[in-house]
C-alpha angles and dihedrals in degrees: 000000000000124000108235121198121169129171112209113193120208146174115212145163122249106223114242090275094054105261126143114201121189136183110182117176103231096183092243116113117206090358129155104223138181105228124185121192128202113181113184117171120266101253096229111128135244116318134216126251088263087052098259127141119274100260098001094131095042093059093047110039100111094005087136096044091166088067109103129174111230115240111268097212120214138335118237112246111240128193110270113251117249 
């Protein structure tokens, strides 16, 4: 029989407890694995209370400067509601 290693690499979310829970398709139906797991935190910064990035607005804001909207000329004028 062949030895089969694989290493699957993932990115996931821990629950509010602290729970990560992972389901990862191995290709091996009714198999007894061996299975390690190293978790190390995702280096990203503080993030805002809407989960952005600290700052994120900040470095693109402007970041396509070429980009120009068009006048828009003027607005009909329609009769007022009663």
């Amino acid at each position: 029989m062949a030895a089969f290693t694989d290493t699957i690499e993932t990115r996931a979310h821990t629950t509010r407890d602290g729970m990560l829970n992972l389901s990862v398709d191995v290709g091996m139906a009714d198999a007894d694995v061996a299975v390690t797991v190293r978790v190390r935190p995702v280096s990203g910064g503080e993030v805002d209370a809407n989960g952005w990035p600290t700052g994120f607005f900040e470095c693109v804001a402007g970041s396509m400067p070429e980009l120009e909207r068009a006048p828009q000329g003027q607005f009909e004028e329609r009769l007022p509601l009663e």
